[in-house]
C-alpha positions in Angstrom: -50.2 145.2 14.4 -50.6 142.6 12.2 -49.9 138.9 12.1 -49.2 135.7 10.5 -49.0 132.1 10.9 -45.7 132.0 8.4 -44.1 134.7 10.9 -44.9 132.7 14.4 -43.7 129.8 13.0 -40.1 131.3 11.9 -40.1 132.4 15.5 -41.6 129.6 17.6 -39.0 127.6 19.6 -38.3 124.5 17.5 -39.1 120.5 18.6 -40.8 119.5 21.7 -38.5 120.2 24.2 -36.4 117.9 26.5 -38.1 116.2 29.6 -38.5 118.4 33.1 -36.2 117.8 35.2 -36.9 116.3 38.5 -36.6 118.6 40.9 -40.3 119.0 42.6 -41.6 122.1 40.5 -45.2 122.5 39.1 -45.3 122.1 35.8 -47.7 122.0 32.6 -48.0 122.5 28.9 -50.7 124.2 26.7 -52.1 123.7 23.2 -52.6 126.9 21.0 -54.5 125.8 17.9 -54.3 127.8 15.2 -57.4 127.5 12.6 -57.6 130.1 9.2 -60.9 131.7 9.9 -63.2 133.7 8.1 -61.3 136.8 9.1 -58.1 135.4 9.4 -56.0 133.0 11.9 -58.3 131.9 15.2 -57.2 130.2 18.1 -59.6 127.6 20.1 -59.9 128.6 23.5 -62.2 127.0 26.3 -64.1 127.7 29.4 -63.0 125.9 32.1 -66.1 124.1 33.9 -67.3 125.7 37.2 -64.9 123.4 39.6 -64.6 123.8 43.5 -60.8 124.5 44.4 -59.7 124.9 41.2 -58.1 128.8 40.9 -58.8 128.3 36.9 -62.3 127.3 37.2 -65.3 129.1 35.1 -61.8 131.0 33.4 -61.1 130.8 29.1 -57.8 129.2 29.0 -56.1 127.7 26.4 -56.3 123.1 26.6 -53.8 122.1 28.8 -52.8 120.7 32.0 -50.2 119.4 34.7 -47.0 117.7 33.8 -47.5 113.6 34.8 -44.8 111.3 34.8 -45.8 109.0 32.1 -45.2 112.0 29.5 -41.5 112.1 27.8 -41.9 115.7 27.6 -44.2 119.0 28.2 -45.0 118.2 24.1 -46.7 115.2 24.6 -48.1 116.7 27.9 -49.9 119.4 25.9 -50.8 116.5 23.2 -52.7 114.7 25.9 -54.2 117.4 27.7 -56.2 118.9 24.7 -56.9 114.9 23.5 -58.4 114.8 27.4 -60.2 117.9 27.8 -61.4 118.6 24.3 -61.2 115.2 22.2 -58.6 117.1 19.7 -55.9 114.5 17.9 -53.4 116.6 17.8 -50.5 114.4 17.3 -52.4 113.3 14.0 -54.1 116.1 13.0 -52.4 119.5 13.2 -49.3 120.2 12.2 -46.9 121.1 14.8 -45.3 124.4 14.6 -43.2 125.4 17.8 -43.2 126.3 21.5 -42.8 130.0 22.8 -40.9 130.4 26.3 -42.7 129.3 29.4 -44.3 131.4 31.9 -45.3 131.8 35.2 -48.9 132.1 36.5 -49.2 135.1 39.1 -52.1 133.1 40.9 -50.0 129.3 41.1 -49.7 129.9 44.7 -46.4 130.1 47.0 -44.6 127.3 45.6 -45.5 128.7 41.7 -46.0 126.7 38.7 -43.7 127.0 34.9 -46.5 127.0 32.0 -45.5 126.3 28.2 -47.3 126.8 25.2 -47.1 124.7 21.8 -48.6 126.0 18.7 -50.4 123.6 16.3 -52.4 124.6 13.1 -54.5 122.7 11.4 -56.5 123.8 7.9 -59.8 121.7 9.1 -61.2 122.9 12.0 -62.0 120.0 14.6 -65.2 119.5 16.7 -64.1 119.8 20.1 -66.0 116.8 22.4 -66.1 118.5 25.8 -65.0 116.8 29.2 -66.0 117.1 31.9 -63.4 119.7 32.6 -64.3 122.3 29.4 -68.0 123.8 29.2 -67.5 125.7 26.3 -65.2 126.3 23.2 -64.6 129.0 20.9 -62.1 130.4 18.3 -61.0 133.7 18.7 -60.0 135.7 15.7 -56.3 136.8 16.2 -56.7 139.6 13.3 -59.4 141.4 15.5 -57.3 141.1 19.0 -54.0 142.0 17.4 -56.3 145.7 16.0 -57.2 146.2 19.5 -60.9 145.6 18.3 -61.8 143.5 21.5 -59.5 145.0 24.1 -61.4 145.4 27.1 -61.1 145.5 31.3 -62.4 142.4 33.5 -62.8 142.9 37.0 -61.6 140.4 38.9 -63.4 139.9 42.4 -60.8 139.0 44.6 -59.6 138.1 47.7 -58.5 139.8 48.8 -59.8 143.0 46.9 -61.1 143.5 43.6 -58.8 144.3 41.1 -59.0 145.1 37.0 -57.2 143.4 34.6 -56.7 144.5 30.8 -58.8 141.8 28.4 -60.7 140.7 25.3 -64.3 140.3 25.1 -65.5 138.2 22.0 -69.0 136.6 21.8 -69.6 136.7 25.3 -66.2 135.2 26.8 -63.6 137.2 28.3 -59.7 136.3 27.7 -57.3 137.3 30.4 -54.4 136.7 32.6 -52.3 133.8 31.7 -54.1 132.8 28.4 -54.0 137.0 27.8 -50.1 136.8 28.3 -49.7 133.8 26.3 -51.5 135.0 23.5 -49.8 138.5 23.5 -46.6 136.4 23.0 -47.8 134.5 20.4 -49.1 137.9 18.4 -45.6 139.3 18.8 -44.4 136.4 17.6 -46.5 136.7 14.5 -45.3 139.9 13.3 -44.0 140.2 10.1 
């Protein structure tokens, strides 16, 4: 399979979306930011920091966060949460290109939480500052992932059992579960 940017950008879901409503659901917004690499489009993914009581924490994940009230919409949600965790200016420097559909973490708990994804590019790639939240970054080359080249299985320890997931494995980080689903979306959406 291949992809490009020009194809998942003729796809995307267009402007930022209109505010949440109010009606008591979990709710956040993630930034996928796209970079032309040396072997094609990368995305900047980060590990979490090690965090007691968070179900994300020591996990790669896309930059993002929960929904707060002070933010018009899940864009400028997504816009805040990479500026917090990673230093990026994305309302200045990337160009925005869309939103795919949101989903649903399997591990949000009983009352569940509604994730979305906006796609950014930008042609310089930024120097992520990390937070206190993010111990590491990386950009993970979408040509290689979308040729199977870095599929792999991650054993997830439980509770209550442990159980194998499908994944990618590039320079030492393993992508899976949400940020695997969310990605997968964004590669079909790249198809030409």
């Amino acid at each position: 399979m291949s992809f490009t940017v020009d194809a998942l950008a003729r796809r995307l879901l267009a402007g930022p979306g209109d505010a949440p409503p109010i009606d008591g659901a979990r709710r956040a917004a993630v930034a996928a930011l796209l970079h032309p690499g040396p072997d094609g489009p990368a995305v900047l993914l980060m590990r979490r920091a090690d965090r007691a009581g968070d179900p994300w924490s020591g996990q790669v994940s896309l930059p993002g966060g929960r929904h707060e009230p002070a933010d018009p919409h899940l864009h400028a949600t997504a816009v805040r949460e990479a500026e917090e965790e990673l230093g990026l200016g994305l309302a200045a420097g990337a160009s925005y290109l869309g939103r795919l559909a949101a989903l649903h973490p399997r591990n949000a708990g009983p009352s569940g939480m509604e994730v979305t994804p906006f796609v950014f590019a930008t042609e310089v790639a930024p120097t992520p500052r990390l937070s206190a939240e993010a111990a590491a970054t990386f950009w993970l080359p979408l040509a290689r992932v979308a040729a199977g080249q870095l599929d792999g299985t991650y054993e997830w320890p439980g509770p209550p059992a442990a159980i194998r997931f499908p994944c990618w494995s590039w320079q030492g980080f393993t992508v899976w579960g949400l940020t695997m689903r969310i990605l997968s979306e964004l590669l079909e959406a790249g198809r030409p």
